[in-house]
C-alpha positions in Angstrom: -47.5 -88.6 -42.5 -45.6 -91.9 -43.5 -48.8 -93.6 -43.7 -50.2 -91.3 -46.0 -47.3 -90.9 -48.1 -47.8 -94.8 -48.6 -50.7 -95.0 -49.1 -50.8 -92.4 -52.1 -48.0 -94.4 -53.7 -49.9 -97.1 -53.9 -52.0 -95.4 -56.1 -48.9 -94.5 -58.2 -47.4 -98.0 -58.1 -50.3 -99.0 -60.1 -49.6 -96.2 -62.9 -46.0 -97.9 -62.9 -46.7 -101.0 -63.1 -48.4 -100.5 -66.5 -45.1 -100.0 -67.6 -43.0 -102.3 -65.9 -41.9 -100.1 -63.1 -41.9 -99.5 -59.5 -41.0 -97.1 -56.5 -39.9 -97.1 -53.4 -40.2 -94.9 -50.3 -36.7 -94.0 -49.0 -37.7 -91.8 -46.7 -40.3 -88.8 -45.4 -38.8 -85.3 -43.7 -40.9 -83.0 -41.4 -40.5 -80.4 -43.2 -42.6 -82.1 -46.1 -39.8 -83.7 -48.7 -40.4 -87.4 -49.6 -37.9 -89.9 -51.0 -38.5 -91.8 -53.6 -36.3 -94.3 -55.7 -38.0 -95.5 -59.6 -37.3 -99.3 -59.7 -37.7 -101.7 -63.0 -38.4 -99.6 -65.8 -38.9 -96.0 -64.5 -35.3 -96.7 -62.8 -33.7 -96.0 -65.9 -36.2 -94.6 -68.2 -34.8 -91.2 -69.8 -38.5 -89.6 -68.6 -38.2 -90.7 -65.0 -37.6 -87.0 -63.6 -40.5 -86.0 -65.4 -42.7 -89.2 -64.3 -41.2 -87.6 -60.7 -42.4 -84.4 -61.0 -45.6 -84.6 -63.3 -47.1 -87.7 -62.2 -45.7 -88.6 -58.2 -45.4 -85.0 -57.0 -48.9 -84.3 -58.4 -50.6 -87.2 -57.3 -49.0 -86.9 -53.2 -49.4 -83.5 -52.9 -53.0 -83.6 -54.1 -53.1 -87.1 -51.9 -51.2 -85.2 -48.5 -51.0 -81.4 -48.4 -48.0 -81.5 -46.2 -45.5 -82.9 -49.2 -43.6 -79.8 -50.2 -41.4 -81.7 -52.7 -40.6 -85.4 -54.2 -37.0 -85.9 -54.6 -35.4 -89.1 -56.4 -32.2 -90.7 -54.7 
């Protein structure tokens, strides 16, 4: 599912990058919960948790049914 995960946040990365901002995979459970960390901009962007939520979340769990949840550490 790693693979996947990646391979949706590419698609995202792109969506950051527009405004100067990254992320990075921290980590992927079994049960479905993906790590993420915003870099650059989206790191400390006061909208970041709803970048998380409305744009990451959305795009992986459309992307890989098995993501239950996108958490930021």
């Amino acid at each position: 599912m790693r693979e996947q995960v990646e391979k949706a946040l590419d698609k995202v990365r792109q969506m950051l990058a527009v405004e100067g901002g990254n992320i990075e995979l921290v980590d992927v459970s079994k049960e479905g919960v993906v790590k993420v960390r915003l870099t650059g901009a989206c790191g400390c962007c006061p909208m970041s948790q709803m970048t998380l939520k409305m744009g990451v979340e959305r795009v992986l769990k459309e992307e890989v049914p098995q993501v239950k949840e996108v958490v930021s550490v």
